[in-house]
HTML snippet that shows the backbone in 3Dmol.js (N, CA, C, O; Angstrom):
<script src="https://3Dmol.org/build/3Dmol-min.js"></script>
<div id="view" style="width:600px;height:400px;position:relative"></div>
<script>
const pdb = `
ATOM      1  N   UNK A   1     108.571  82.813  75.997  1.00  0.00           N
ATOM      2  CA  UNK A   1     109.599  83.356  76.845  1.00  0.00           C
ATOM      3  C   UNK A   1     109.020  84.499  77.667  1.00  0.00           C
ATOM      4  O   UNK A   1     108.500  85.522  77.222  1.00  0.00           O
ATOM      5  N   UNK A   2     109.246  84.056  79.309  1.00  0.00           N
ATOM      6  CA  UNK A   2     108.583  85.449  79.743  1.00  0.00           C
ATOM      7  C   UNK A   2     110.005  86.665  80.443  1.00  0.00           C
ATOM      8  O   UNK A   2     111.126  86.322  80.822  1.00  0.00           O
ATOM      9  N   UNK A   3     109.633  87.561  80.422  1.00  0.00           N
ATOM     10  CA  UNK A   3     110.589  88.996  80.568  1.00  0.00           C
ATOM     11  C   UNK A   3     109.991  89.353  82.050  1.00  0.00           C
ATOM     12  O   UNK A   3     108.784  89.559  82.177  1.00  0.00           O
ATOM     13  N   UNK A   4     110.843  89.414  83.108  1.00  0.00           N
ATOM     14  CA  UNK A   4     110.257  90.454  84.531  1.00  0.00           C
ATOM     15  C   UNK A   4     111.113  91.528  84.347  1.00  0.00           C
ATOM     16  O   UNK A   4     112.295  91.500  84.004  1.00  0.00           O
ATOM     17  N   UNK A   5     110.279  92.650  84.654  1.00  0.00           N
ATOM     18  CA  UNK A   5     111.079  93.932  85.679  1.00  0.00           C
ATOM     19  C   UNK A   5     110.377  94.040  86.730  1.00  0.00           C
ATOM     20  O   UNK A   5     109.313  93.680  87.234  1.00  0.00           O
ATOM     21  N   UNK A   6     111.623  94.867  86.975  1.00  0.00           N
ATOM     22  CA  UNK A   6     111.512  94.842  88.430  1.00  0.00           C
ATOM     23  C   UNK A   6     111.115  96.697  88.308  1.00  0.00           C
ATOM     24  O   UNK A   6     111.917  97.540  87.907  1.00  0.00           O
ATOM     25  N   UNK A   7     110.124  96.891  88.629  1.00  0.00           N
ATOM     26  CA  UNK A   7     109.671  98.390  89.036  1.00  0.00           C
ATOM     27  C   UNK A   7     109.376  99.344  90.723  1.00  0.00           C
ATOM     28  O   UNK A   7     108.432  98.724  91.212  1.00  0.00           O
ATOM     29  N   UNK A   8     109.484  99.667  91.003  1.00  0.00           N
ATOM     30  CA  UNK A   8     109.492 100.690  92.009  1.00  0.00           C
ATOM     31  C   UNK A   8     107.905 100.738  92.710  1.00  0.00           C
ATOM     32  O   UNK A   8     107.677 101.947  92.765  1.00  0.00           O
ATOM     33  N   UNK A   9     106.835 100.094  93.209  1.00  0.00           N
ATOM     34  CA  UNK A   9     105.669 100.470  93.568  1.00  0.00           C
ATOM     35  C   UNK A   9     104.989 100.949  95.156  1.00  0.00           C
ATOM     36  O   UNK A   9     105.031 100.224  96.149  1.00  0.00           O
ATOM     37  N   UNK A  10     104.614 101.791  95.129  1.00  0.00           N
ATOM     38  CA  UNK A  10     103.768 102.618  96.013  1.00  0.00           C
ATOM     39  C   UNK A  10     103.713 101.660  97.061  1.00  0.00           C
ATOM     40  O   UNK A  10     103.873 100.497  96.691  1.00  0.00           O
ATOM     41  N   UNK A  11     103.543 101.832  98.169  1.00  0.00           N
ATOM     42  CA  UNK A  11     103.330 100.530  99.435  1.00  0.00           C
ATOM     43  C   UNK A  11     102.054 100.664  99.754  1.00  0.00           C
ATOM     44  O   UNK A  11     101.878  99.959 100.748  1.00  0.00           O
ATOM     45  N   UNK A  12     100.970 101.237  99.421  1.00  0.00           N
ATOM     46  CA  UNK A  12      99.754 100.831  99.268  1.00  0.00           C
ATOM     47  C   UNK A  12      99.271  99.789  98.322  1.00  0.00           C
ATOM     48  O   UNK A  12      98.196  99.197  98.416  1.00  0.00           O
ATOM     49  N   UNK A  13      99.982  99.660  97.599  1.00  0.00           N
ATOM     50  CA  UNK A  13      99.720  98.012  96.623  1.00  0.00           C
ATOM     51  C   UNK A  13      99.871  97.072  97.059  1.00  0.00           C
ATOM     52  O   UNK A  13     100.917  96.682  97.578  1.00  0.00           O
ATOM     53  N   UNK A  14      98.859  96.481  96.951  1.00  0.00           N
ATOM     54  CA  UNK A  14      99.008  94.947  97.424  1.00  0.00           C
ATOM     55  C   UNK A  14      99.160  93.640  96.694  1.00  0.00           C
ATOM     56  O   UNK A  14      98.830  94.104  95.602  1.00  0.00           O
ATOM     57  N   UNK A  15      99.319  92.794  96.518  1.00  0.00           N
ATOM     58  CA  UNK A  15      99.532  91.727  95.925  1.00  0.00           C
ATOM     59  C   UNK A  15      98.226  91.748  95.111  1.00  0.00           C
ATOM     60  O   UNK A  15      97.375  92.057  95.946  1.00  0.00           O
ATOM     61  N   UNK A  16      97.647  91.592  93.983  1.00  0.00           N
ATOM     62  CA  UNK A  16      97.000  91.665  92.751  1.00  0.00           C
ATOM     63  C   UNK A  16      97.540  91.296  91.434  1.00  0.00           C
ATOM     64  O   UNK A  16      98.656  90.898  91.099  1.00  0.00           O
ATOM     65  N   UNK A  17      96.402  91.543  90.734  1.00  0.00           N
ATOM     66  CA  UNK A  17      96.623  91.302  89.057  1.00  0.00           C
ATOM     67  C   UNK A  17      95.920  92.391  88.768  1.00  0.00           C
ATOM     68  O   UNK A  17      94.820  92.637  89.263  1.00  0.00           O
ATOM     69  N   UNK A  18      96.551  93.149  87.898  1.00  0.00           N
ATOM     70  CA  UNK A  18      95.964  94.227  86.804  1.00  0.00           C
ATOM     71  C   UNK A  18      95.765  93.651  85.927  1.00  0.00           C
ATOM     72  O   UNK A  18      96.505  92.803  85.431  1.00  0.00           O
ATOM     73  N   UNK A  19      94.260  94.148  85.393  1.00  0.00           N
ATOM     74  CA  UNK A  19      93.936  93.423  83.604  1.00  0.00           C
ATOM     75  C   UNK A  19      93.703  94.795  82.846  1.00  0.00           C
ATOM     76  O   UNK A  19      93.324  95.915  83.189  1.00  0.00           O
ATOM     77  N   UNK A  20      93.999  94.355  81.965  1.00  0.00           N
ATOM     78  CA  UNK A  20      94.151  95.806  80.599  1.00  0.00           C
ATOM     79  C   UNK A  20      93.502  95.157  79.130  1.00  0.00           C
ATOM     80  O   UNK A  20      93.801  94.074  78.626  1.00  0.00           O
ATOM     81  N   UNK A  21      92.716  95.969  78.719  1.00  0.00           N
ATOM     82  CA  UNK A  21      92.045  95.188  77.556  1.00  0.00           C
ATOM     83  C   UNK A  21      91.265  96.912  76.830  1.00  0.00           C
ATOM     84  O   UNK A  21      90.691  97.814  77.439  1.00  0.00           O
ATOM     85  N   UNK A  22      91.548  96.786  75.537  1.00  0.00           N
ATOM     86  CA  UNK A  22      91.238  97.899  74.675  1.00  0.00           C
ATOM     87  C   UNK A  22      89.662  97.827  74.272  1.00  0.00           C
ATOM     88  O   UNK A  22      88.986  96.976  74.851  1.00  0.00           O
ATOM     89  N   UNK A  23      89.097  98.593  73.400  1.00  0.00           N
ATOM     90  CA  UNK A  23      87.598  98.573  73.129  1.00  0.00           C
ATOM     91  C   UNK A  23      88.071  99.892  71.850  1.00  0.00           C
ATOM     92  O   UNK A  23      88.434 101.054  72.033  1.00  0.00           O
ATOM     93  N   UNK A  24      87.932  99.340  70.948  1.00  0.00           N
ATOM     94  CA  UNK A  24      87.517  99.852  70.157  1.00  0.00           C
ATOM     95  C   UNK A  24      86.792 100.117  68.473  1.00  0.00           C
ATOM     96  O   UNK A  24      87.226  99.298  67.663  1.00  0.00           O
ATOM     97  N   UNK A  25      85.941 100.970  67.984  1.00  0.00           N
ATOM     98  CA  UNK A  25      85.129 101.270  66.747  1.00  0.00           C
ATOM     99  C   UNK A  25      85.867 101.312  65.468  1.00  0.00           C
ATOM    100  O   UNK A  25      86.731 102.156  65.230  1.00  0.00           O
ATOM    101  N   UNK A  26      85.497 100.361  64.636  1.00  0.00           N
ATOM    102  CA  UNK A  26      85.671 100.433  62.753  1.00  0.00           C
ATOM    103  C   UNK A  26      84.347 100.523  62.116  1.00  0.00           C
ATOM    104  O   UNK A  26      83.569  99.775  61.524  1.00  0.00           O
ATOM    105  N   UNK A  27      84.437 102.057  62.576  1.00  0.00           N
ATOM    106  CA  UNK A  27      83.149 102.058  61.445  1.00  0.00           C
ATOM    107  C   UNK A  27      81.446 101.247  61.887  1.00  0.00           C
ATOM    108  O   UNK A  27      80.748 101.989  62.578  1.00  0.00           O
ATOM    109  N   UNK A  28      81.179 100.666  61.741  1.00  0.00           N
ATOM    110  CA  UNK A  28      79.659  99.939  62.357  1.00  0.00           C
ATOM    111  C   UNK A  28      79.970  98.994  63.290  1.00  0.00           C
ATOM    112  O   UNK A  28      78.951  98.453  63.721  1.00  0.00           O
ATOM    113  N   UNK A  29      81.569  98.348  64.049  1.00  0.00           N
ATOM    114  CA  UNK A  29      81.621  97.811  64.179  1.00  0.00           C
ATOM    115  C   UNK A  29      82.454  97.655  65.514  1.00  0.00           C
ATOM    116  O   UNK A  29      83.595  98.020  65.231  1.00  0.00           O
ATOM    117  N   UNK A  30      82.411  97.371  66.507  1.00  0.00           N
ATOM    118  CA  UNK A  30      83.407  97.314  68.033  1.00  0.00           C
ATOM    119  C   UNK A  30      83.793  96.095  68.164  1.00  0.00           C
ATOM    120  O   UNK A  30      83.116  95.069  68.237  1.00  0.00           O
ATOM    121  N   UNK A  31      85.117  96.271  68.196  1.00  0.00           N
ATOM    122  CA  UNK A  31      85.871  95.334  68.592  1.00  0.00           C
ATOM    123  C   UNK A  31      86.736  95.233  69.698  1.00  0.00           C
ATOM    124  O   UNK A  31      86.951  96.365  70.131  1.00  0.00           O
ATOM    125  N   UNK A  32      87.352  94.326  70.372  1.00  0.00           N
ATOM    126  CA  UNK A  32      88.097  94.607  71.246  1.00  0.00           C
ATOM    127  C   UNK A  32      89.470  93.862  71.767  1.00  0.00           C
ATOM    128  O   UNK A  32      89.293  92.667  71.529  1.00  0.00           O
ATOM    129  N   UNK A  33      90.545  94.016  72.272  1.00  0.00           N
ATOM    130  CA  UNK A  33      91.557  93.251  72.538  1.00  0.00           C
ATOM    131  C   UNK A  33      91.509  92.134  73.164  1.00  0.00           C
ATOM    132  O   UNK A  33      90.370  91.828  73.518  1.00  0.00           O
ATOM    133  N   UNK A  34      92.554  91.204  73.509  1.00  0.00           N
ATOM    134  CA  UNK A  34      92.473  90.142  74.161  1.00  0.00           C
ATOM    135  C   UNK A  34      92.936  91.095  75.401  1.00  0.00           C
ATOM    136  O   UNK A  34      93.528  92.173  75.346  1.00  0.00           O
ATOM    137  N   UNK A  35      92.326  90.111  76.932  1.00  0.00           N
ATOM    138  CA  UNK A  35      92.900  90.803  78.173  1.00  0.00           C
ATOM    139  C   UNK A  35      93.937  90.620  78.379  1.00  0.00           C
ATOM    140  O   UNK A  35      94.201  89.427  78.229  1.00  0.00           O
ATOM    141  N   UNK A  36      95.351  91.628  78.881  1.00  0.00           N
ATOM    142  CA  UNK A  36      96.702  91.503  79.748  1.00  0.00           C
ATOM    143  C   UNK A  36      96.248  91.294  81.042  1.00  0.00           C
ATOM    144  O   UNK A  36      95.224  91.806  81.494  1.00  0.00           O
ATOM    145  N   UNK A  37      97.104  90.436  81.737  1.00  0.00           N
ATOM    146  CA  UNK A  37      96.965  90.016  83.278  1.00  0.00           C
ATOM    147  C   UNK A  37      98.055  91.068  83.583  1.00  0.00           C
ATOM    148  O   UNK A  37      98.497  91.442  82.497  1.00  0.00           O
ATOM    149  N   UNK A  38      98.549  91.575  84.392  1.00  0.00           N
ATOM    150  CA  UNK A  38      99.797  91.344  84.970  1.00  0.00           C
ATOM    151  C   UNK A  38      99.783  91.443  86.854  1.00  0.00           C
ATOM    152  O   UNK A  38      99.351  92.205  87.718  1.00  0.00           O
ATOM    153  N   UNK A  39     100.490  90.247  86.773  1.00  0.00           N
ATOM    154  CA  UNK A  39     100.326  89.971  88.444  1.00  0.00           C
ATOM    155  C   UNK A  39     101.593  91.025  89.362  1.00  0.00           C
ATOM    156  O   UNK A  39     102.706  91.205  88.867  1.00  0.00           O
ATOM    157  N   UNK A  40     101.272  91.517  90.455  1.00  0.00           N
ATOM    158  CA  UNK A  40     102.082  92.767  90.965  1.00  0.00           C
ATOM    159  C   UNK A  40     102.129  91.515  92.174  1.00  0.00           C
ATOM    160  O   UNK A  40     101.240  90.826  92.675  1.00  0.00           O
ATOM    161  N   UNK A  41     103.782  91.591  92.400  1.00  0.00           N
ATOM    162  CA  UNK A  41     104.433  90.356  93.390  1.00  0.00           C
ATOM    163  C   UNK A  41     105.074  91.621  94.137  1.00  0.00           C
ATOM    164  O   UNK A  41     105.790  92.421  93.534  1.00  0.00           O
ATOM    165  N   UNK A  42     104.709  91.757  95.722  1.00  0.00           N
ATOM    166  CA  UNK A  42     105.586  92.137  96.353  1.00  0.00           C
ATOM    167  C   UNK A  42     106.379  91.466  97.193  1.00  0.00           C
ATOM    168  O   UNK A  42     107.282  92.052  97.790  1.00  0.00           O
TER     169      UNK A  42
END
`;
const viewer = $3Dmol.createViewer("view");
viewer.addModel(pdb, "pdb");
viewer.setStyle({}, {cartoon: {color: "spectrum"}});
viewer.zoomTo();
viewer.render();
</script>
């Protein structure tokens, strides 16, 4: 099931995808998240 909002953005944005993805240490060991897309529709 997917969820939109609707948010407020700057008019220098242009049509894109933001990706977001974590990085981080346990001890001897780095791991990291799976990537978020999120596509910005104006």
């Amino acid at each position: 099931m997917q969820t939109f909002h609707e948010l407020p953005l700057p008019p220098f944005l242009a049509n894109q995808s933001l990706h977001f993805q974590d990085w981080y240490l346990d001890g001897a060991f780095l791991y990291s998240t799976e990537r978020l897309t999120v596509p910005i529709i104006k």
